[in-house]
N, C-alpha and C positions, 0 to 999 in steps of 0.2 A: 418376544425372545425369552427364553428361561435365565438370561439374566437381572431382567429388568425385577429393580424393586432391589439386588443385593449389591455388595459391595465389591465389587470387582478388582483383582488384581492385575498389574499389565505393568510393561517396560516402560519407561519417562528418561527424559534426558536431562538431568534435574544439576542446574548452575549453584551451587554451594557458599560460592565467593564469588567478588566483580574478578572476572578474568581471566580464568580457571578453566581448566579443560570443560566441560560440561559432565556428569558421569551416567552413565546408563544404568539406572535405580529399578529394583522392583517397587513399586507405589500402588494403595489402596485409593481408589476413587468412588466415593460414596456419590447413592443416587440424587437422581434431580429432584431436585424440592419443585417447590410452586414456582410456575411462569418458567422451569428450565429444560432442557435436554441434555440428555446426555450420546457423547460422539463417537465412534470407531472411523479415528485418522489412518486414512490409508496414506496420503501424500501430502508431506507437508515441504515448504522455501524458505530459505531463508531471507529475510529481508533487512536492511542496513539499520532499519528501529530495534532489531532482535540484537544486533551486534553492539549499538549505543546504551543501551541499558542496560545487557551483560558487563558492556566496558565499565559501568558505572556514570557515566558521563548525565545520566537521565539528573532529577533536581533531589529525589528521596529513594538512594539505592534498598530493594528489601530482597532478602534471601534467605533460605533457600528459594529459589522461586523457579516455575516451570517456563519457559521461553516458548515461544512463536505464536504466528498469528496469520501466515499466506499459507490455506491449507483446503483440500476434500475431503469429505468423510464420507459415513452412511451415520443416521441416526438410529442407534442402538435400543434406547428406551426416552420414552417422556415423562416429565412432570404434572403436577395436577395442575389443572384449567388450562393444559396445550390443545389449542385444538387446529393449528394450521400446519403443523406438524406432525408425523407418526412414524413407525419405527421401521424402518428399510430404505427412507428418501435421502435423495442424494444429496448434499447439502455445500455451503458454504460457510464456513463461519468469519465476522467481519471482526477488528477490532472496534468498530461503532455498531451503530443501531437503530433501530425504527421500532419506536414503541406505538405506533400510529396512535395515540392519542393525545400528545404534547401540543402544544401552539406549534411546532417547528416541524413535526412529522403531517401536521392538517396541513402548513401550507405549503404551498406547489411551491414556492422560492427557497425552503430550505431543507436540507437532508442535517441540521445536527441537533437530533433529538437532544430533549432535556436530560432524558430517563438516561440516555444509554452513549451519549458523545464519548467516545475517547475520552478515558483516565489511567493515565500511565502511574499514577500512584497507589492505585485500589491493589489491591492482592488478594481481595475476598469476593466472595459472591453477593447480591446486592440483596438479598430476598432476606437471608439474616445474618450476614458480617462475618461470614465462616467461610475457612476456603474446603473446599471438593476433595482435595488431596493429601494424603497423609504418608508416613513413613514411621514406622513402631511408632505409632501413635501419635505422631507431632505433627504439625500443618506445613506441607509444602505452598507458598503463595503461587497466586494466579500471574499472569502479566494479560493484562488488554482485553481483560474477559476470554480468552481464545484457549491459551495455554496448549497451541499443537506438536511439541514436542512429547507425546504422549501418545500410546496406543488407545487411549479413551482418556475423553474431556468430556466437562461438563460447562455448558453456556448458556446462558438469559434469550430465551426463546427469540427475544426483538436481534440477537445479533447474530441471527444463522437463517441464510436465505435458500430458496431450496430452489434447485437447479433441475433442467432435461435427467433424466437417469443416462440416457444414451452419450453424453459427452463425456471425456474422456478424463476423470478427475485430474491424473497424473499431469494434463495439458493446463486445466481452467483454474486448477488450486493459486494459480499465480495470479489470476484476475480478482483475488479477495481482497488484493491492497495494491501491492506501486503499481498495476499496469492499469486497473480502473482511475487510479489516482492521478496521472500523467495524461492515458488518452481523454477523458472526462476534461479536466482544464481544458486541453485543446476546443473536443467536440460540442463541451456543454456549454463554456465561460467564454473562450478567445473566440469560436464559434468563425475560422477564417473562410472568407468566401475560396469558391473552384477561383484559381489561377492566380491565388496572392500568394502574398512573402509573408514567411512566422519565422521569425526566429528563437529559436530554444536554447535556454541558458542549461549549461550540466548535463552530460552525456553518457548520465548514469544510466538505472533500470526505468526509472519516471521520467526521464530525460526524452527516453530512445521510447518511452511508449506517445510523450507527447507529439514529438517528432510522429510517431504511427497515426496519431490521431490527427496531424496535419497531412498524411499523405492521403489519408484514405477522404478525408476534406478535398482535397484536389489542389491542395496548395503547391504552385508552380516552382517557388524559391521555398529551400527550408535550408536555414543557414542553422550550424551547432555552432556554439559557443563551447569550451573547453580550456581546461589550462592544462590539458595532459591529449598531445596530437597522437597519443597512439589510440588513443577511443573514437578518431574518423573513420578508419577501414570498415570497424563493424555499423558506425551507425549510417551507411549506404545503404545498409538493408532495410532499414526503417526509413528511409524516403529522405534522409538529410544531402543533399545534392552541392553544400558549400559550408566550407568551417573556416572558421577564425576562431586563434590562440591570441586570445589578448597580450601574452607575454611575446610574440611575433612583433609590434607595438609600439610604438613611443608616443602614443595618445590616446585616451579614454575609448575602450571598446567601442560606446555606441558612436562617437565620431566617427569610426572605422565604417561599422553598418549603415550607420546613416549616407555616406560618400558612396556602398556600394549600392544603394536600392532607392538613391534619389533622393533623400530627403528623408530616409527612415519606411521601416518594413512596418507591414498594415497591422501585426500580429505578434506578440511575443510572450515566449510561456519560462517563467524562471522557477527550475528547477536543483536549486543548489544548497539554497539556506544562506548564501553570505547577503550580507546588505549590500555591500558595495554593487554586487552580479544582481541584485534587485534595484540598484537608481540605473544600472547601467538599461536593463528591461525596459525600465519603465522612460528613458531618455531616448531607447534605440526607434520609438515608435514613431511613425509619421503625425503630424499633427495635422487637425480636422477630423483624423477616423481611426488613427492608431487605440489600439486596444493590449495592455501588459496585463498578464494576468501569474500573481506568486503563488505559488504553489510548496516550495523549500521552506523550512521552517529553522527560524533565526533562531541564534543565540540570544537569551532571555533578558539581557543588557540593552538590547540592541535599537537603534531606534534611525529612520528612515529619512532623509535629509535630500530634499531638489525643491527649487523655483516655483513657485507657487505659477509662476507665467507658463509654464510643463502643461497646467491644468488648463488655465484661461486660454492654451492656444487649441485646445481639444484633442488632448491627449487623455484616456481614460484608464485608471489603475482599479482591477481587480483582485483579487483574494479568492480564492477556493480551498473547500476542504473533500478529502476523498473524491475531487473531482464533479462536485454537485451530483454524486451516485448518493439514491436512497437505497438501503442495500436490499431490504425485501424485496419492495416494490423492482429495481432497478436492473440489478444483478441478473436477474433471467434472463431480461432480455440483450444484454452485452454477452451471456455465454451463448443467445441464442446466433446471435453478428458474430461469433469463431464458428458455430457450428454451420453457419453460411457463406463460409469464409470471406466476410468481409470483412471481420478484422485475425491479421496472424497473431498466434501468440509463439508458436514453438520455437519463432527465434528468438524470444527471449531466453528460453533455457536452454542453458549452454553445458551443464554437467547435471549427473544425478549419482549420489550416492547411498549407499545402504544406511539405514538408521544407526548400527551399530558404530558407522562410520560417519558421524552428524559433526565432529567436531574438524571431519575435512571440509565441509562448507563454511566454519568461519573460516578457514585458511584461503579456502580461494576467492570469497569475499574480501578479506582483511588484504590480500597479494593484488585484488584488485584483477583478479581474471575470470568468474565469473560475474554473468550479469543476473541470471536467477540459477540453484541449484536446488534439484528436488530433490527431497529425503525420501527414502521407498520406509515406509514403515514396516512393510512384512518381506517376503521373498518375491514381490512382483516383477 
């Protein structure tokens, strides 16, 4: 492209202060160094990580900084030594990564590279400590290497997976994060057999994808968990078939599930962050084969308290990150399961708005009425 190599000008949605409208900045985005690419975002989502870290709520607020990270693009130009990458492919970019050469990307048990894991505190690029982005000549910081609020980003080769051309970015952009990260627990971690019971704690976006990853499991019962019953209606369409509001209640959630499925469900995916909805998971489970697996991520205080006899009666707790997806490798073939429709995404998203209009999806985020909203970056 007769871009590539210069410094590109383009519109950003560039967060100033925690909390603050977002503004829509013209911004310079200098080229990709070594090991990176550079992006043309056609559709980017907003996700509840984008809204936590705006709010300031993250552990080391930095700003100016550019937001998102659930996004498609096309890849505009490369940096030196890319070579599984070139400029027109359709892409993904993840907020982690697969450097495939770490101990963690060699082995088949893990997706969290060394090189490229999730760092919500970085604002720079890793290659030399500079970020991409400028404004009269000052540095706008990165967030989660992605930085998709932006008509072009630039990112670390290992954290952009390249996709079918033929799917449909505006649909799959939302599989870069909470819906791989919900159905993944399910399909990769809790793994429930055709015709058991999961039940799924929080009946957010990762909530309702786990719940997807139990239907299309074949799982018989899929009970939501909820402290808010106006998020049942929608999550029927995601396969959840029975809910409990704990605050319905006068005793410990998993008592409740345990009395309804005998003894406790084969399967539980906790999707929320509280500890409490994480002993409740990991108690709701049958014992001999029950399987909890967290996914929500705590308050940093926070620390995890049941019965060591939980364990010794053969109950198993697990932990997942981005859903055991390595995103190179992995991502293909989950946008390949939408393009075969065996897994739905589009009802995940529930509104879309124009870029210029980005700070109506924190509103309906924050109001708690969408579950994903895509941002059109151009007039599509």
């Amino acid at each position: 492209m007769s871009t590539a190599g210069q410094v590109i000008k383009c519109r950003a949605a560039v967060a100033w202060e925690a909390g603050k409208p977002l503004s829509i900045e013209e911004v310079e985005v200098a080229p990709p160094q070594k090991e990176e690419v550079r992006l043309k975002i056609l559709f980017t989502s907003l996700c509840h990580t984008d809204v936590y870290f705006w709010e300031a709520k993250g552990q080391h607020p930095l700003f100016p900084r550019i937001y998102g990270h659930e996004a498609g693009g096309i890849v505009e130009s490369v940096g030196e030594g890319v070579t599984d990458l070139q400029p027109g492919d359709h892409v993904l970019p993840v907020f982690t990564g697969e450097c495939k050469e770490c101990r963690h990307c060699k082995s088949e048990e893990s997706n969290m590279c060394d090189l490229l894991r999730i760092n919500t505190d970085r604002g720079t690029m890793l290659s030399d400590g500079k970020s991409r982005f400028s404004k009269d000549g000052k540095p706008i910081y990165h967030f989660l290497g992605t930085s998709t609020f932006s008509e072009y980003t630039v990112c670390h080769v290992g954290s952009v997976a390249k996709i079918n051309p033929a799917a449909p970015l505006e649909k799959v952009c939302v599989l870069s994060c909470g819906i791989c990260t919900g159905f993944g627990a399910t399909v990769n971690v809790a793994k429930p057999k055709k015709g058991s019971s999961v039940a799924i704690f929080g009946l957010g976006a990762v909530g309702l994808a786990a719940a997807e990853g139990a239907r299309v499991s074949g799982a018989a019962r899929i009970i939501g968990v909820d402290l808010n019953s106006n998020r049942f209606e929608e999550a029927k369409k995601f396969g959840v078939n029975e809910f409990v509001n704990p605050k319905d209640h006068n005793k410990p959630v998993q008592e409740v599930i345990a009395e309804m499925t005998d003894g406790g469900v084969d399967r539980s995916v906790e999707c929320t962050g509280s500890v409490q909805a994480m002993i409740s998971a990991f108690e709701c489970v049958h014992d001999g084969w029950g399987i909890a697996v967290l996914v929500g991520v705590p308050n940093k205080d926070d620390a995890f308290k049941t019965h060591p006899v939980n364990f010794l009666n053969e109950r198993t707790l697990k932990g997942t990150f981005y859903g055991n997806y390595k995103p190179r490798s992995d991502l293909p073939g989950v946008v390949e399961m939408y393009m075969n429709k065996e897994l739905e995404v589009d009802k995940f998203i529930t509104h879309s708005v124009p870029f210029a209009e980005i700070n109506k999806a924190f509103d309906l985020m924050l109001s708690g009425q969408s579950i994903r909203c895509i941002i059109r970056m151009e007039n599509h």
